[in-house]
C-alpha atoms as a printed R data frame, in Angstrom:
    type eleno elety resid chain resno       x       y       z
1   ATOM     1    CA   UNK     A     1   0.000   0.000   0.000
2   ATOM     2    CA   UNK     A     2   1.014   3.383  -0.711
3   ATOM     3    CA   UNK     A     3   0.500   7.540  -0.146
4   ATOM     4    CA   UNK     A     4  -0.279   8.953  -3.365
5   ATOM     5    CA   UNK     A     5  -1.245  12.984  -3.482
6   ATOM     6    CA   UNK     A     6  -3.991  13.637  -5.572
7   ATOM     7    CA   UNK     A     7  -6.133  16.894  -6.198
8   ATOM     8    CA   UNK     A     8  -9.565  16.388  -5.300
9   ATOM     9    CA   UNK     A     9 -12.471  18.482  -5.168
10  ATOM    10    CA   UNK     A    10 -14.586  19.080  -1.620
11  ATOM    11    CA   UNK     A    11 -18.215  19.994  -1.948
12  ATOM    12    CA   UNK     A    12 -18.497  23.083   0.016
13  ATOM    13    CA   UNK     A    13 -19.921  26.191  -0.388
14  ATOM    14    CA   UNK     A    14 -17.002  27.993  -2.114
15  ATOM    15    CA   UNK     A    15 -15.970  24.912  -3.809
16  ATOM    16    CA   UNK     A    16 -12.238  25.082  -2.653
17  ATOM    17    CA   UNK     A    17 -10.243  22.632  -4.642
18  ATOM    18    CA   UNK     A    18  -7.444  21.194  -1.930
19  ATOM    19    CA   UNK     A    19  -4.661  18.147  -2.200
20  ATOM    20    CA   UNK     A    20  -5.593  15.630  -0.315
21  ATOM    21    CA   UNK     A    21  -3.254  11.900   0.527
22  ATOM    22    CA   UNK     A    22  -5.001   8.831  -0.297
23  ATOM    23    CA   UNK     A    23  -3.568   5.565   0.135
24  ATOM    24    CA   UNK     A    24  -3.293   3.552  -2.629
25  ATOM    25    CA   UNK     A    25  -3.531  -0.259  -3.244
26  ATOM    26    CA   UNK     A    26  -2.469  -2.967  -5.699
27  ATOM    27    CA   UNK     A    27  -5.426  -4.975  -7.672
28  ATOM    28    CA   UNK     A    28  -3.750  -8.225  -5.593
29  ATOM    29    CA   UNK     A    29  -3.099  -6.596  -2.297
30  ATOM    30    CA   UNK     A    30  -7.279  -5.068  -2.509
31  ATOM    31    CA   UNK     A    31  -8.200  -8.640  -3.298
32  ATOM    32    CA   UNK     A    32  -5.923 -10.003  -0.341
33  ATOM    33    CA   UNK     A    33  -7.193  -7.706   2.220
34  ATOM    34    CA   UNK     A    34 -10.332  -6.937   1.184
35  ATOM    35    CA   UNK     A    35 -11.775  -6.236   4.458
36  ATOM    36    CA   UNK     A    36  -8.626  -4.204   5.362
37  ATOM    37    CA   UNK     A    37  -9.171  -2.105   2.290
38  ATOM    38    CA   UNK     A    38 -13.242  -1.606   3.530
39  ATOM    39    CA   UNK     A    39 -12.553  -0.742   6.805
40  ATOM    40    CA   UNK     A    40  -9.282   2.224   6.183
41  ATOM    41    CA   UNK     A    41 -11.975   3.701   3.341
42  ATOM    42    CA   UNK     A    42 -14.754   3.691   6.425
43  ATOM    43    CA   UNK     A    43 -12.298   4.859   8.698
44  ATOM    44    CA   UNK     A    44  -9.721   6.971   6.921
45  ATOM    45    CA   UNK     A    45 -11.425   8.098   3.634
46  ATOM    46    CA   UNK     A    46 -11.641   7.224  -0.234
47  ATOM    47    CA   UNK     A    47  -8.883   4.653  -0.966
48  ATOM    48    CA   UNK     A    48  -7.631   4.169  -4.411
49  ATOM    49    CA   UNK     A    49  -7.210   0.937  -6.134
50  ATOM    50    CA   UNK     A    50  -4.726   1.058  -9.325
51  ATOM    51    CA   UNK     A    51  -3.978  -1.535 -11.873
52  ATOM    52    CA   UNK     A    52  -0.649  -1.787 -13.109
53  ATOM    53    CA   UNK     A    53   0.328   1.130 -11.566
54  ATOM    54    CA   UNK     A    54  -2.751   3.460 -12.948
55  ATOM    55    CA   UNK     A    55  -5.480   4.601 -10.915
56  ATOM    56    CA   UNK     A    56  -8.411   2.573 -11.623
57  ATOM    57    CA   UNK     A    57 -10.887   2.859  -8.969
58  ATOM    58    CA   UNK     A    58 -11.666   4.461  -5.308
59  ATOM    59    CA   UNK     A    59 -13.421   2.885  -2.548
60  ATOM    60    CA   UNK     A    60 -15.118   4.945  -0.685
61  ATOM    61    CA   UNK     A    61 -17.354   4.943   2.314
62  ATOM    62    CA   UNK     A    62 -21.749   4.439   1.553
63  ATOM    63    CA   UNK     A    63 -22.343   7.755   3.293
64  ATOM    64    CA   UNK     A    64 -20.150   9.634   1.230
65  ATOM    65    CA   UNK     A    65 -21.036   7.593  -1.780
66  ATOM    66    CA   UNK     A    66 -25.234   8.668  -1.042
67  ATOM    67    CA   UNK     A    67 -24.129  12.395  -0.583
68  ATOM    68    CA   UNK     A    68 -22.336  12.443  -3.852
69  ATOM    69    CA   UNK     A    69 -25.068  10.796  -5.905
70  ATOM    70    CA   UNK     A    70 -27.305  13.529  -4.538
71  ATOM    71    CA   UNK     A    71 -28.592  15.910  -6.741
72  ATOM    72    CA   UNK     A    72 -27.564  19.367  -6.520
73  ATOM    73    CA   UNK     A    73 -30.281  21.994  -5.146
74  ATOM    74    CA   UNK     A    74 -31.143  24.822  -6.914
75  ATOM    75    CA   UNK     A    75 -29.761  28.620  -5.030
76  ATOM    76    CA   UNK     A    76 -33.175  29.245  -4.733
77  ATOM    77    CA   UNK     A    77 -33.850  26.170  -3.035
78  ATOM    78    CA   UNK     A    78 -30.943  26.401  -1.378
79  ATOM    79    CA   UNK     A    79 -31.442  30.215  -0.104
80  ATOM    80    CA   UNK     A    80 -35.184  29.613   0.782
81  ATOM    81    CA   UNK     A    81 -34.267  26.009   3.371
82  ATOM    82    CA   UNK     A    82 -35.794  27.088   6.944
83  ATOM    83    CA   UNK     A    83 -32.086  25.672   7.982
84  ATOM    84    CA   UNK     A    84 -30.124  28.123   5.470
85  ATOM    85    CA   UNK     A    85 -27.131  27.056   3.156
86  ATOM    86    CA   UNK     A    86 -25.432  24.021   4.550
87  ATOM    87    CA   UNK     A    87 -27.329  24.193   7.719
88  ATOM    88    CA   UNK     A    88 -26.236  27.534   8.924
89  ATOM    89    CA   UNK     A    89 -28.458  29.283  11.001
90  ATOM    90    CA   UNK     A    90 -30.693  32.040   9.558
91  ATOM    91    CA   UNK     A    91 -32.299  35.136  11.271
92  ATOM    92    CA   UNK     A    92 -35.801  35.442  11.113
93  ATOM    93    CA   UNK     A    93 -37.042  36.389   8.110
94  ATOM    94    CA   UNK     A    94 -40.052  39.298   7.154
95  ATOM    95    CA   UNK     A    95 -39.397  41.243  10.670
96  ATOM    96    CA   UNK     A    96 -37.272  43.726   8.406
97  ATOM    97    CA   UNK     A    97 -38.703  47.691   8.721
98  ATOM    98    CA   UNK     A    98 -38.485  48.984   5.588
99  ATOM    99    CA   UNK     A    99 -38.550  52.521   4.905
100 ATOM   100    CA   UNK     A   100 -39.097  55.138   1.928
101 ATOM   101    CA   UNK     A   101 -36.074  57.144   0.684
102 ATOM   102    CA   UNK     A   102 -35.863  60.416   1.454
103 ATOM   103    CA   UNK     A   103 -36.764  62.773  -1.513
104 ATOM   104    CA   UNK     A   104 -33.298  63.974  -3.160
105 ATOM   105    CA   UNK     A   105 -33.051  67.706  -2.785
C-alpha cells in the first residue's frame, strides 16, 4: 500500500479545490485484504485501487457515496431552506422595517 497525493475536489460552499493523501492499493493486495481495504476507506477516507500502476478505482465509504449521488439543489432552493445554506443558522425572516427614501433635494 502506498501515499499517493492527488487533487480532489470538496463539496463546500465555495468549492475550494485542496490536495488531499489517499492511500493507494495494488489490484492483488485489494483482493488479499479486502476487508482491510473496507474498513481504512470507512475509517480513513476514499482509498484508491490502481492496476498496473494506474489509478483505476476508489473505494469509498456508503455515506459519502449517497451524498455524492445527490442531486444538486437549486440557489433558490438552497437560499429559501428554513435551515439556510449548509445548515447555517438564519435570522428570522419578514421582521425587516423597511422605509421610503428620502426625496433627493
Amino acid at each position: 500500500m502506498t501515499r499517493t497525493r492527488f487533487r480532489t475536489r470538496i463539496q463546500t460552499s465555495s468549492d475550494v479545490e485542496v490536495e488531499d493523501v489517499m492511500k493507494t492499493w495494488q489490484v492483488q493486495e485489494a483482493k488479499a485484504r479486502f476487508s482491510e481495504l473496507l474498513r481504512a476507506s470507512v475509517e480513513d477516507g476514499p482509498q484508491i485501487v490502481s492496476h498496473h500502476g494506474k489509478p483505476t478505482a476508489v473505494v469509498v465509504p456508503m455515506e459519502q457515496w449517497q451524498r455524492l449521488q445527490q442531486r444538486p439543489r437549486s440557489l433558490k432552493a438552497l437560499l429559501q431552506a428554513p435551515d439556510g445554506p449548509d445548515g447555517l443558522p438564519l435570522p428570522p425572516r419578514g421582521r425587516l422595517r423597511r422605509h421610503d427614501p428620502e426625496a433627493l433635494d
